[in-house]
TIMI-2910 file (N, C-alpha, C, CB; in pm, 1 decimal, decimal comma, always signed):
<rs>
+----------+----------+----------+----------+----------+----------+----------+----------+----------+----------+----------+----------+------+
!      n_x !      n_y !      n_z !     ca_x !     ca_y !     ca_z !      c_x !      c_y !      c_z !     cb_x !     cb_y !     cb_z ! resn !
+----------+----------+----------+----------+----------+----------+----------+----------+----------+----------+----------+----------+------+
!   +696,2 !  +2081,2 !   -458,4 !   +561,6 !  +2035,8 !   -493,3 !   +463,2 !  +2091,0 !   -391,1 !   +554,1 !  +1880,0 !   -499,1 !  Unk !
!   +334,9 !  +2159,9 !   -415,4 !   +258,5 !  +2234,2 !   -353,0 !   +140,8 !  +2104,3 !   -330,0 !   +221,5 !  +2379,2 !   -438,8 !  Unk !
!   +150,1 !  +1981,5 !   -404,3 !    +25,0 !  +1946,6 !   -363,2 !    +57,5 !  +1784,7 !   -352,0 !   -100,1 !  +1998,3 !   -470,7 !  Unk !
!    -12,5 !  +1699,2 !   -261,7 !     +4,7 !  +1573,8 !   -261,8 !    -67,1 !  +1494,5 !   -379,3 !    -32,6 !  +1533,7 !   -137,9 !  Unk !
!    +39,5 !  +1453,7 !   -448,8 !    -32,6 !  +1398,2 !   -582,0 !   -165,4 !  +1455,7 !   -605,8 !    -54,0 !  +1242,6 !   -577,7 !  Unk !
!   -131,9 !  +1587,4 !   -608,2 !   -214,9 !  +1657,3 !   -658,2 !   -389,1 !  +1695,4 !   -600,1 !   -202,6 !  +1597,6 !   -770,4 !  Unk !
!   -420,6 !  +1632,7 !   -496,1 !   -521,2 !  +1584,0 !   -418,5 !   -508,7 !  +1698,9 !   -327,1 !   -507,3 !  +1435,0 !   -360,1 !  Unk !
!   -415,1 !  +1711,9 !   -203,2 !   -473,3 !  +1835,3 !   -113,9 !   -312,5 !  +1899,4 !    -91,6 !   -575,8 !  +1779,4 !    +62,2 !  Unk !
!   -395,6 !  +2054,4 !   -120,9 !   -234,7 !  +2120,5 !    -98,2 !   -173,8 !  +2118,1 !    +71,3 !   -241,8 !  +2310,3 !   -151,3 !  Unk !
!    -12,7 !  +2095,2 !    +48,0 !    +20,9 !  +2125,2 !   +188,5 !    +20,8 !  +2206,4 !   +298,9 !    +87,2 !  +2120,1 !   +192,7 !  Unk !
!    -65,7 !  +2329,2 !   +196,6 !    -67,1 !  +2441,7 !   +295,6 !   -280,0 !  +2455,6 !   +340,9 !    +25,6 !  +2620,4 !   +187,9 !  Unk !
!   -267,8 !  +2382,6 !   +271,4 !   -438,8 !  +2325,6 !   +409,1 !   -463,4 !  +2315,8 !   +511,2 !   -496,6 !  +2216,6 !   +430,4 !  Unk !
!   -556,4 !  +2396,5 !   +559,7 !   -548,7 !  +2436,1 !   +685,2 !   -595,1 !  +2260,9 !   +777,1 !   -668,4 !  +2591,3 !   +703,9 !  Unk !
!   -641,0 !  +2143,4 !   +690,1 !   -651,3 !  +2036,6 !   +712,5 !   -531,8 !  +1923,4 !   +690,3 !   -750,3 !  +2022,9 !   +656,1 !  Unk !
!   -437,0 !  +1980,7 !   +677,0 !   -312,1 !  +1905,6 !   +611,6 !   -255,4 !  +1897,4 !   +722,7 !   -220,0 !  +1969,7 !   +495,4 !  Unk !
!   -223,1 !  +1749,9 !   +794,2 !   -147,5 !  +1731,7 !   +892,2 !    -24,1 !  +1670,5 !   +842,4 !   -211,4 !  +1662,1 !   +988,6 !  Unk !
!    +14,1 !  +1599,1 !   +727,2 !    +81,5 !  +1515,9 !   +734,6 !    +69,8 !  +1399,6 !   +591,8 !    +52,0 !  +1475,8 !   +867,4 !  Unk !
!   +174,0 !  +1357,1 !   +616,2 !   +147,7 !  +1209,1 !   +483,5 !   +300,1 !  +1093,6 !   +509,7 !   +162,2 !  +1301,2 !   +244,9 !  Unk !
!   +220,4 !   +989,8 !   +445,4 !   +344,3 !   +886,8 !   +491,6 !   +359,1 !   +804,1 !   +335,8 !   +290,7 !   +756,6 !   +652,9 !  Unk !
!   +465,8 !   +812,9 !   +328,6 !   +553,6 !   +749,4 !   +207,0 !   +698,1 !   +683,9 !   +199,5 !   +569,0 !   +847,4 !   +121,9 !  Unk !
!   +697,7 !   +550,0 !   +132,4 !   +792,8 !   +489,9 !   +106,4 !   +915,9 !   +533,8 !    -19,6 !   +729,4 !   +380,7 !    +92,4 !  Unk !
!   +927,0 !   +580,8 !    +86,4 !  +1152,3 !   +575,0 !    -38,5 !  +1228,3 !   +474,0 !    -18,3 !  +1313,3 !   +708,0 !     +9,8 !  Unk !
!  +1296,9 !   +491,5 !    -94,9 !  +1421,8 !   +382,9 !    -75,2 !  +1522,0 !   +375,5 !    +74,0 !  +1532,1 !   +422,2 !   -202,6 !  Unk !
!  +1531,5 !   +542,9 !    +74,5 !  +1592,0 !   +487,7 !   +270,9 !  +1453,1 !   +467,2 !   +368,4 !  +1709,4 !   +661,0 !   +381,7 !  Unk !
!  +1366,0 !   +456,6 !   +352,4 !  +1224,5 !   +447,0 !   +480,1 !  +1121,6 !   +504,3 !   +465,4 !  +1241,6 !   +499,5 !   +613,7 !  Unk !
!  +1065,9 !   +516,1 !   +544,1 !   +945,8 !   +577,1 !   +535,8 !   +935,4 !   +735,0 !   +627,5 !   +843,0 !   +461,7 !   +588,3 !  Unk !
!   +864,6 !   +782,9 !   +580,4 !   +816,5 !   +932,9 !   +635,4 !   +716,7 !   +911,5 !   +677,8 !   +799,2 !  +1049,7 !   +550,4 !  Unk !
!   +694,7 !   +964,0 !   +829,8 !   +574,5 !   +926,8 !   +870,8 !   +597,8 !  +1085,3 !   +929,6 !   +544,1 !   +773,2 !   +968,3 !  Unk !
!   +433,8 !  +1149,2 !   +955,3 !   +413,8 !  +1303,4 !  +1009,2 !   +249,9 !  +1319,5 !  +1031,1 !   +476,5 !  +1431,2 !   +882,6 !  Unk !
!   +173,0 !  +1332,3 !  +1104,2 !    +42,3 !  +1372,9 !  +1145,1 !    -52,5 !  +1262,3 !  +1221,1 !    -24,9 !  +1420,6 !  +1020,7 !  Unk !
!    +48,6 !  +1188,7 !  +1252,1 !    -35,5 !  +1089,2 !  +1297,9 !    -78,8 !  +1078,7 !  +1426,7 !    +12,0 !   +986,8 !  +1274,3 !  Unk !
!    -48,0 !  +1140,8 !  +1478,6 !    -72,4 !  +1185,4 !  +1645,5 !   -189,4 !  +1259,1 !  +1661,4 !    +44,4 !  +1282,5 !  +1711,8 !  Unk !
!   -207,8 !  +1355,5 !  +1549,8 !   -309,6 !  +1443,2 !  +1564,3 !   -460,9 !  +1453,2 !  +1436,7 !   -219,7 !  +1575,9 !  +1570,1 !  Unk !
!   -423,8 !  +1330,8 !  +1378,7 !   -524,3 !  +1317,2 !  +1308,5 !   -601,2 !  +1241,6 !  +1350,4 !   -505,6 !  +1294,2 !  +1207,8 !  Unk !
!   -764,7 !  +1260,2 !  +1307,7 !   -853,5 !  +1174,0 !  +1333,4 !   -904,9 !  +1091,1 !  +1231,4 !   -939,8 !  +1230,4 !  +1386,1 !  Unk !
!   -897,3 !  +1090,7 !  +1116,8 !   -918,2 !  +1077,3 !  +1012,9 !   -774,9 !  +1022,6 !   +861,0 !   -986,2 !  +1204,5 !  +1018,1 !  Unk !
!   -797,6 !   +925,3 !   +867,6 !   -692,2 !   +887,3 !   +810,9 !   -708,2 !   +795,7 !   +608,1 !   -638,5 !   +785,5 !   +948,0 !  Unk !
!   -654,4 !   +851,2 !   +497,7 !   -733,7 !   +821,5 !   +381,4 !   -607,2 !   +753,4 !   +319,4 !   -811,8 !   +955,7 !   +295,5 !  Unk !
!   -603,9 !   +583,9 !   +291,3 !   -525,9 !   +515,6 !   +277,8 !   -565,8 !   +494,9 !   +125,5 !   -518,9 !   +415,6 !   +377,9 !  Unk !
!   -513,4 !   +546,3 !     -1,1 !   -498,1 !   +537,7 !   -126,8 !   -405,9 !   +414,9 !   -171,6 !   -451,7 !   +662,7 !   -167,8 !  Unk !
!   -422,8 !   +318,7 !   -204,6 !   -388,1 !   +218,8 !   -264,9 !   -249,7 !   +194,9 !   -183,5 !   -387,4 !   +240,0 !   -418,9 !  Unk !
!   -316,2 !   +135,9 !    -41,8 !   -264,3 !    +85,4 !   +123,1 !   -269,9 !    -17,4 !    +78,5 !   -343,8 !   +104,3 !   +273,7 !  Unk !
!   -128,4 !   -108,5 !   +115,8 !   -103,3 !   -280,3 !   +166,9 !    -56,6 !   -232,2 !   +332,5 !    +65,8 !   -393,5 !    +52,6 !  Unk !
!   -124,6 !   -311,1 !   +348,5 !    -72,2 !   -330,7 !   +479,9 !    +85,6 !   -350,1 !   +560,7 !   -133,3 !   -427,5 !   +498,7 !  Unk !
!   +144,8 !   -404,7 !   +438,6 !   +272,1 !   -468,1 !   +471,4 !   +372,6 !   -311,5 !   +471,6 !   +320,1 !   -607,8 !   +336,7 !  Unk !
!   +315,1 !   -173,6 !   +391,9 !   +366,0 !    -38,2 !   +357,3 !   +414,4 !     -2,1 !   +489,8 !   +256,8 !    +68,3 !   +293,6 !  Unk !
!   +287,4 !     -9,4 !   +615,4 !   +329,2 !    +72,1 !   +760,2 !   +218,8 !     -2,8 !   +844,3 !   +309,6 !   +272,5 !   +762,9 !  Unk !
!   +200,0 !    -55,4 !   +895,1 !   +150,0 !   -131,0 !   +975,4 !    +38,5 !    -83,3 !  +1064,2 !   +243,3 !   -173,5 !  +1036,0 !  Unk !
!    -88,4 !    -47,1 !  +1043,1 !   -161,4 !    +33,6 !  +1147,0 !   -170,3 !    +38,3 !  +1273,3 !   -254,6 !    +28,5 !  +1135,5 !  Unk !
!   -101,3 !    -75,5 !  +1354,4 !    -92,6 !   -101,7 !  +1507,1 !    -19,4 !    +55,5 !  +1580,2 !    +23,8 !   -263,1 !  +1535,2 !  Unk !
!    +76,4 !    +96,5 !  +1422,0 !   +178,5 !   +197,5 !  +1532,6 !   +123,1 !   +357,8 !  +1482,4 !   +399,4 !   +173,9 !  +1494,6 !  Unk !
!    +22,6 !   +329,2 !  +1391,5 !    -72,5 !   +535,4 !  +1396,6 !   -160,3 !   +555,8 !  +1513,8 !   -219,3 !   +579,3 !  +1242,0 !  Unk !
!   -205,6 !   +489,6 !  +1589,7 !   -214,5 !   +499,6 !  +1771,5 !   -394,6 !   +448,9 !  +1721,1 !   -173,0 !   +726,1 !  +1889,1 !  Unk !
!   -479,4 !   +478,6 !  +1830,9 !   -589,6 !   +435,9 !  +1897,3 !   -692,5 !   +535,4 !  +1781,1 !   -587,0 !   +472,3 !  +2087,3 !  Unk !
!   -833,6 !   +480,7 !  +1789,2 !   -916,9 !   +585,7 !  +1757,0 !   -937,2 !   +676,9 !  +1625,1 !   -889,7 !   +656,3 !  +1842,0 !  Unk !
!   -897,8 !   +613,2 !  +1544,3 !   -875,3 !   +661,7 !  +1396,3 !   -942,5 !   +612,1 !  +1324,1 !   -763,1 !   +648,8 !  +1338,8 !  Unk !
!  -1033,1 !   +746,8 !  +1196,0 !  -1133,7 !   +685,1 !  +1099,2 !  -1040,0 !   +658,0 !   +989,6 !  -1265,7 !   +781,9 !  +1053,8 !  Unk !
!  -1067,0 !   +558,7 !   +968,8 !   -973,2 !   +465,3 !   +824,7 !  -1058,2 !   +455,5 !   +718,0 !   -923,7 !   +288,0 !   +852,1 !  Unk !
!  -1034,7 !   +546,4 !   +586,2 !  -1117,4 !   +550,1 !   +513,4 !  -1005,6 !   +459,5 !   +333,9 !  -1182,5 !   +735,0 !   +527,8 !  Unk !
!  -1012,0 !   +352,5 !   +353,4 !   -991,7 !   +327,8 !   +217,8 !  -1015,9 !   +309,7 !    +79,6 !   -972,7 !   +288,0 !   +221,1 !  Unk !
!   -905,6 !   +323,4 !     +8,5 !   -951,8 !   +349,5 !   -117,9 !   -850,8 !   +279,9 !   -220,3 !   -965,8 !   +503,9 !   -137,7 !  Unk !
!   -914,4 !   +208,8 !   -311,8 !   -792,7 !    +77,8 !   -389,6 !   -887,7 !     -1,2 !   -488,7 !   -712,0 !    -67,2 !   -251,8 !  Unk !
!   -839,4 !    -34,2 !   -594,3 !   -849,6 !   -134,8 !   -668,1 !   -934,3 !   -250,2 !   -604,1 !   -722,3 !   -169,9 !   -701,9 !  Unk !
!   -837,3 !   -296,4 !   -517,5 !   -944,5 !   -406,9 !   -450,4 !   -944,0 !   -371,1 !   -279,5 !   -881,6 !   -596,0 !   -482,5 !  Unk !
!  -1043,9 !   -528,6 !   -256,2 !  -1087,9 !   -475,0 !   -120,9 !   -981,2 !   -490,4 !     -0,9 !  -1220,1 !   -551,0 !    -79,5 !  Unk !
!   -980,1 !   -422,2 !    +97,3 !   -855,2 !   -404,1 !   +227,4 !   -842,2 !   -574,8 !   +280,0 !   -926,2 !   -273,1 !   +398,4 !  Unk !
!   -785,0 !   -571,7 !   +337,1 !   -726,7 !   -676,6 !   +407,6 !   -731,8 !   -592,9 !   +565,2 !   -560,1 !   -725,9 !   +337,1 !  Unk !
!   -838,7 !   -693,8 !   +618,0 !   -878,7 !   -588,2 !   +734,3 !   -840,6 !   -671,9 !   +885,7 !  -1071,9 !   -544,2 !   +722,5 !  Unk !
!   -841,1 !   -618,3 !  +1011,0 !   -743,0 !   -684,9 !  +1137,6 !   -785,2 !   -584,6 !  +1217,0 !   -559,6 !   -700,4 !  +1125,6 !  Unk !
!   -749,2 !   -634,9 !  +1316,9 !   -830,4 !   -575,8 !  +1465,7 !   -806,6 !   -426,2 !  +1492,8 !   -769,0 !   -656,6 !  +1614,5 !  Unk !
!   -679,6 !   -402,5 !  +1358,7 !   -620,2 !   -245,8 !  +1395,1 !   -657,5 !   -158,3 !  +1267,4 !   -431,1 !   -240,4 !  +1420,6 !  Unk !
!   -676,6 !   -257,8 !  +1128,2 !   -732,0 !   -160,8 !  +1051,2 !   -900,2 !   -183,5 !  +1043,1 !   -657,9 !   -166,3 !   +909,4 !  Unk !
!   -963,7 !   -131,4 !  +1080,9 !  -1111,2 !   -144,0 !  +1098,9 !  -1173,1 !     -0,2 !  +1025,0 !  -1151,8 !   -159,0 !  +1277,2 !  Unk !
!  -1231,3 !    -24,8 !   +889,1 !  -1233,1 !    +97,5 !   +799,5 !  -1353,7 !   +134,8 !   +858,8 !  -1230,6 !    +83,2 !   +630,9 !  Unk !
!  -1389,9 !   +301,4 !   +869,9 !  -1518,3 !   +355,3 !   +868,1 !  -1564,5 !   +381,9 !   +724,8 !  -1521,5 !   +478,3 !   +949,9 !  Unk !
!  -1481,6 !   +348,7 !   +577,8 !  -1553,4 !   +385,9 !   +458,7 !  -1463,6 !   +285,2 !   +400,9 !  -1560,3 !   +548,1 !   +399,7 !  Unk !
!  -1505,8 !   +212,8 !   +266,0 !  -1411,6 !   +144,8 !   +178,8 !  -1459,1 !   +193,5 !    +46,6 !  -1409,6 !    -16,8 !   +192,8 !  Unk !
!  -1401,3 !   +235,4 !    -59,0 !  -1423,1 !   +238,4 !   -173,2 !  -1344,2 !   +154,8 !   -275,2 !  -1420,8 !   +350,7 !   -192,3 !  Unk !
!  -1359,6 !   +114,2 !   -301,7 !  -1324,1 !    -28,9 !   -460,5 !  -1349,5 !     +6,4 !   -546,2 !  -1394,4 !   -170,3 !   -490,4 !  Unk !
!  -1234,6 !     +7,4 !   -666,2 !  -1240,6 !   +100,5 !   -771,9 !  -1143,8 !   +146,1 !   -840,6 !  -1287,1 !   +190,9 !   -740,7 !  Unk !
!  -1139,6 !   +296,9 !   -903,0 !  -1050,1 !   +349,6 !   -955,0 !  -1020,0 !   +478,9 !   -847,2 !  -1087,9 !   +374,9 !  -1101,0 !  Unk !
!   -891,4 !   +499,1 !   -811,0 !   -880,2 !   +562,2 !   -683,9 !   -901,9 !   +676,8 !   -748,5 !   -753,5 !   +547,9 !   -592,3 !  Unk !
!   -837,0 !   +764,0 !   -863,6 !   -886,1 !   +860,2 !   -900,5 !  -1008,2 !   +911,6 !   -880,2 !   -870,3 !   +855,1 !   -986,3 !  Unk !
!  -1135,4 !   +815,9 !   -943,7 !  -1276,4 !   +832,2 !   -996,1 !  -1287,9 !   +854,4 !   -820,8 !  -1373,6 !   +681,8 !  -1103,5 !  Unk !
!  -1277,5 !   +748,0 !   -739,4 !  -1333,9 !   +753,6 !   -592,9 !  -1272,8 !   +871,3 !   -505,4 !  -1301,4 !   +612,2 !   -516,3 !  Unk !
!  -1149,5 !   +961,2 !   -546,9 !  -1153,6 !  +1061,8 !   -458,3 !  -1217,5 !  +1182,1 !   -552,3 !  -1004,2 !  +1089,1 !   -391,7 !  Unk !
!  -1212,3 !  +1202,0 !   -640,8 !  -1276,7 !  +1337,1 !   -716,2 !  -1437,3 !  +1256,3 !   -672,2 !  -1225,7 !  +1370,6 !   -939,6 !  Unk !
!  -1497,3 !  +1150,8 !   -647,0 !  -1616,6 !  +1167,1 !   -632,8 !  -1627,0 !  +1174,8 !   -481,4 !  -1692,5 !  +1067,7 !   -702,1 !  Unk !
!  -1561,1 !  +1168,5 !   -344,5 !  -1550,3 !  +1154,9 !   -234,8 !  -1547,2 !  +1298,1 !   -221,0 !  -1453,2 !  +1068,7 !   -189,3 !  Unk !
!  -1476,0 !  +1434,4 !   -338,6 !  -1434,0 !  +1581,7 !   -269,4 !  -1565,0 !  +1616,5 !   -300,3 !  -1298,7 !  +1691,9 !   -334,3 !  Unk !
!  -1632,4 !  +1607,2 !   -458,8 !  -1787,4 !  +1661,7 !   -502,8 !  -1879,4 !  +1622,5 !   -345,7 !  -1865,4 !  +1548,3 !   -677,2 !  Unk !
!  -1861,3 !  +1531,5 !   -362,2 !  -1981,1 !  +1482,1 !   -211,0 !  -1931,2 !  +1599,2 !    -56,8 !  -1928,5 !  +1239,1 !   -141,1 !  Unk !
!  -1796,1 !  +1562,7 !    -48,7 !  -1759,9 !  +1666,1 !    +65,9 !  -1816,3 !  +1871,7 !    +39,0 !  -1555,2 !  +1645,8 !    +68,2 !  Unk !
!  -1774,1 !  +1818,6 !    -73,3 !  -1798,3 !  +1995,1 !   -140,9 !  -1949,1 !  +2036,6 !   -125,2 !  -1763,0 !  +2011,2 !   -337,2 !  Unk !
!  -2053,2 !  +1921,8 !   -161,5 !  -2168,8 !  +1940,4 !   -109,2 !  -2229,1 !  +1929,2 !    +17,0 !  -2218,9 !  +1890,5 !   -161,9 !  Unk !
!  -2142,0 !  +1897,4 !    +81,3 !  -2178,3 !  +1899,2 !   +244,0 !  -2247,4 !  +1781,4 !   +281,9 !  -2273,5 !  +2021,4 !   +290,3 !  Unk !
!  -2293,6 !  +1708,3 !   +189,2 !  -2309,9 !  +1592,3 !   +217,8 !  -2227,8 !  +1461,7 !   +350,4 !  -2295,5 !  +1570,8 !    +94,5 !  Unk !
!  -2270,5 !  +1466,1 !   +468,5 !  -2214,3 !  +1426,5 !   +566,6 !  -2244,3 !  +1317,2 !   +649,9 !  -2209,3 !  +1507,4 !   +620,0 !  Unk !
!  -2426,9 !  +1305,5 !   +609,3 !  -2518,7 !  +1208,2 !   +669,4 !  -2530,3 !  +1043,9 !   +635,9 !  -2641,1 !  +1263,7 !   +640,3 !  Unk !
!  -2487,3 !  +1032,4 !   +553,9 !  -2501,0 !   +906,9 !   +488,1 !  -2369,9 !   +855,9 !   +467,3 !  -2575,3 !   +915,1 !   +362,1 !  Unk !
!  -2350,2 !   +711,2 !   +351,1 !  -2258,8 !   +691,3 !   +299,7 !  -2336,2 !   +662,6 !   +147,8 !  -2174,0 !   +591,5 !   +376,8 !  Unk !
!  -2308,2 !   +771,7 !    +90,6 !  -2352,1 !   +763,7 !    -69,7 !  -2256,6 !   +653,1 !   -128,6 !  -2328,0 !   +923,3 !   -161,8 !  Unk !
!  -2340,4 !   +559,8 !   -249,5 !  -2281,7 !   +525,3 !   -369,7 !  -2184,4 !   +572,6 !   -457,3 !  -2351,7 !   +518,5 !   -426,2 !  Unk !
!  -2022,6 !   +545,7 !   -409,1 !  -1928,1 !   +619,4 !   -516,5 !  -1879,7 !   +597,9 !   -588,5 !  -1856,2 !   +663,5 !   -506,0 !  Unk !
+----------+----------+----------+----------+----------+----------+----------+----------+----------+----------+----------+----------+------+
</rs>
């Protein structure tokens, strides 16, 4: 598979990493070196944010709203349809749009 559910290919020069639940555990990879972190329909109970380290923008995105704690502290929340909110999160990036937090 060339692309994470289809959203950003692995060979992006922005692609650090992704974390997912299987049946033996979890995969965890980029978390050391990312600053920026985009939690698509995140429970908390999945991986625990205390252990992706210090200093990280937490941008979520879900159905409903986060369940938030001293370690997940979002810089963006979107509520919604995660689809609709990342194809409208890339148009906005694609326009360079950087200054604000637009209506998504």
């Amino acid at each position: 598979m060339d692309f994470i559910d289809g959203a950003m290919s692995f060979s992006h020069k922005l692609f650090l990493g992704l974390v997912y639940l299987q049946v033996h555990g979890c995969v965890v990879c980029g978390f050391d070196h990312a600053g920026v972190i985009i939690c698509l329909g995140f429970d908390m109970v999945e991986y625990l944010p205390h252990l992706w380290g210090k200093d990280k923008k937490i941008i979520h995105i879900d159905p409903i709203y986060a369940e938030v704690d001293e370690h997940y502290i979002l810089e963006l929340e979107a509520v919604g349809d995660i689809a609709e909110a990342v194809d409208n999160i890339s148009a906005i990036a694609e326009r360079g749009e950087n200054n604000h937090r637009p209506e998504l």
